[in-house]
C-alpha positions as CSV (number, residue, x, y, z in Angstrom):
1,X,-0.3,9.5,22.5
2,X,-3.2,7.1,21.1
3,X,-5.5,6.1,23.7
4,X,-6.1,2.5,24.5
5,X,-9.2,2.5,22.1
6,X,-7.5,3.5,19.3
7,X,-4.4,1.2,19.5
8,X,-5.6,-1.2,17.9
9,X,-6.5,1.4,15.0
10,X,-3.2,2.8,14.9
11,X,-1.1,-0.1,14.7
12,X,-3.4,-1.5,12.1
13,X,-2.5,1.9,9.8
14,X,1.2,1.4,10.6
15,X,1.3,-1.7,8.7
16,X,-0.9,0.0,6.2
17,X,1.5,2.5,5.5
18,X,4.8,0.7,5.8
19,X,3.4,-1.7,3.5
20,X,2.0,1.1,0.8
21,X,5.3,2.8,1.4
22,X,7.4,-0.6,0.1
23,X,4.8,-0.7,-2.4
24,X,5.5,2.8,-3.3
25,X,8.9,1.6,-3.7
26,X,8.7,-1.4,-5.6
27,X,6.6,0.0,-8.0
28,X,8.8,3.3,-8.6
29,X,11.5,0.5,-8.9
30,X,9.5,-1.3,-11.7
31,X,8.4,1.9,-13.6
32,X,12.5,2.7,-13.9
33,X,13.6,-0.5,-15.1
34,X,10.3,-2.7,-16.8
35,X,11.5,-3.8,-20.6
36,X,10.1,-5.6,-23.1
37,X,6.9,-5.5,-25.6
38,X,4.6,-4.1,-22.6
39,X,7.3,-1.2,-22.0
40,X,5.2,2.1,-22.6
41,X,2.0,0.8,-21.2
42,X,3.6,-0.8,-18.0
43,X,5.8,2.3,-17.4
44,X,2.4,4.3,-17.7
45,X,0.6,2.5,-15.7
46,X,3.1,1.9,-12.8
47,X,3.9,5.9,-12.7
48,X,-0.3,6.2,-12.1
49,X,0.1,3.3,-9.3
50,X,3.4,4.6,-7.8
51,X,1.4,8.2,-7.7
52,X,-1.7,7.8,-6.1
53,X,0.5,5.9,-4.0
54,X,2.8,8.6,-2.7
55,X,-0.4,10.8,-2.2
56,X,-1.7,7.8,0.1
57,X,1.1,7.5,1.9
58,X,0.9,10.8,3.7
59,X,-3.2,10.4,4.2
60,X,-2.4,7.1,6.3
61,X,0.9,9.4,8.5
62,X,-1.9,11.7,8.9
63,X,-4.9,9.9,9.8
64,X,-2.1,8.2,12.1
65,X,-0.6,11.5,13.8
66,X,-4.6,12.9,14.0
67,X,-4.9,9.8,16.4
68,X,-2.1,11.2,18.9
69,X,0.7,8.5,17.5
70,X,3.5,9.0,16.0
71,X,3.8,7.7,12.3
72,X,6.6,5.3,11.4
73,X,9.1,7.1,9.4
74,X,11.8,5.1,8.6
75,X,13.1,2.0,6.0
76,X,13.9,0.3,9.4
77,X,10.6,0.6,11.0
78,X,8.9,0.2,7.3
79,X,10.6,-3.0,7.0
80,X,9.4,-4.5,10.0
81,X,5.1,-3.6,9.7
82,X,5.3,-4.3,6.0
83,X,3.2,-7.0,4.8
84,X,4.9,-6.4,1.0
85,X,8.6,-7.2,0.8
86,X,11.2,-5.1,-1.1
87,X,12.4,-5.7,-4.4
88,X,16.2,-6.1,-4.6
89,X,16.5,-8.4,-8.2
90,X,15.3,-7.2,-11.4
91,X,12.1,-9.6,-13.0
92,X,11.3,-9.6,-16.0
93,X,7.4,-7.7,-16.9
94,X,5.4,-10.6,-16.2
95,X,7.0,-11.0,-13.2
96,X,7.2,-7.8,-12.3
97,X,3.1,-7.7,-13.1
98,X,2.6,-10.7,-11.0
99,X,4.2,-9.7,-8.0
100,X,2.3,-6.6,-7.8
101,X,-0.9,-8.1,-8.0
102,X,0.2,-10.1,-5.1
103,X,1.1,-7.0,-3.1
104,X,-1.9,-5.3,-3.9
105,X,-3.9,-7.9,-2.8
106,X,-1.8,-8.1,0.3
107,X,-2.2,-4.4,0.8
108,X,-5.9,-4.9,0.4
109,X,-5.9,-6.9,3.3
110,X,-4.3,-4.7,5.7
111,X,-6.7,-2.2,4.7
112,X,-9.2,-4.7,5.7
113,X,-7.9,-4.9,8.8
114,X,-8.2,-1.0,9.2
115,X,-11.7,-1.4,8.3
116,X,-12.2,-4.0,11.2
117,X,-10.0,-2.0,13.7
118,X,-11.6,1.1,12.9
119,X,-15.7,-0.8,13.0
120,X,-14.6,-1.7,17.1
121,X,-12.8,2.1,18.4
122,X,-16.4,3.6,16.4
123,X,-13.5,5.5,14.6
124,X,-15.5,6.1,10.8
125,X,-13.3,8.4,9.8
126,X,-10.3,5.4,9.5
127,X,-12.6,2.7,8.9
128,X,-13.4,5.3,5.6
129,X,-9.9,5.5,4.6
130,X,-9.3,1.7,4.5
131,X,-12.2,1.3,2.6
132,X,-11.3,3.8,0.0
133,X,-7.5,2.4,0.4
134,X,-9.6,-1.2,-0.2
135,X,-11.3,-0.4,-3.2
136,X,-7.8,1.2,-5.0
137,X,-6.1,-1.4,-4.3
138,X,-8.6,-4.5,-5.7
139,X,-8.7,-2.2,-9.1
140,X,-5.4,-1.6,-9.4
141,X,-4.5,-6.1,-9.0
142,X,-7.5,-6.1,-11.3
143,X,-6.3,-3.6,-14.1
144,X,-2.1,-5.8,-13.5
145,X,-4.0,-9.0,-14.1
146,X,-5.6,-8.1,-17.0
147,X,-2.2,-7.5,-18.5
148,X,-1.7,-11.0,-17.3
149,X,-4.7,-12.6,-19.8
């Protein structure tokens, strides 16, 4: 069970993993079904995003469960912390390129507010992940929007 401290801390990594879990998603979603003249490098580079991604995904449970909470675990529960919506039509690339830098940037935020969580419970070892979940996620809207140009 988290301790009063560390609420704060944990619920802030909730929405950071429901929302890289949708992003997970969505982006898995994109890789399968992205046509057009950007094909091959958007299905490349959406596998690389939807990767790290999965690997991410368990850090945050972790970092969560090392904390004495319990991670959220279901579409249910990912659905309501998520700060990224699910996809359920099927945009074209560019759209498909735009909405991700959107999420990204969204995602980005929540790990800001893991950093700011983590900076007031003196907890470095979170404040570190959202940092390093920061920096991925402002490359990867930088390397879609340079599709974009």
């Amino acid at each position: 069970m988290p301790t009063q401290s560390n609420e704060p801390v944990v619920e802030a990594l909730a929405e950071l993993l429901a929302s890289s879990y949708t992003l997970y998603l969505k982006t898995h979603n994109y890789h399968w079904n992205v046509t057009g003249p950007m094909f091959t490098t958007l299905h490349t580079l959406f596998e690389e995003q939807y990767t790290e991604l999965a690997l991410a995904v368990d850090e945050i449970a972790e970092r969560i469960r090392t904390l004495g909470a319990f991670a959220p675990a279901s579409f249910t529960a990912f659905a309501e912390l998520s700060v990224v919506s699910e996809e359920t039509g099927h945009p074209k690339a560019e759209e498909m390129i735009r909405v991700l830098v959107a999420d990204q940037q969204a995602i980005s935020d929540a790990a800001q507010r893991v950093i700011e969580a983590a900076e007031a419970a003196n907890d470095s070892a979170s404040e570190d992940l959202g940092t390093r979940r920061m920096d991925i996620h402002e490359k990867n809207a930088w390397m879609l929007r340079s599709h974009l140009e």
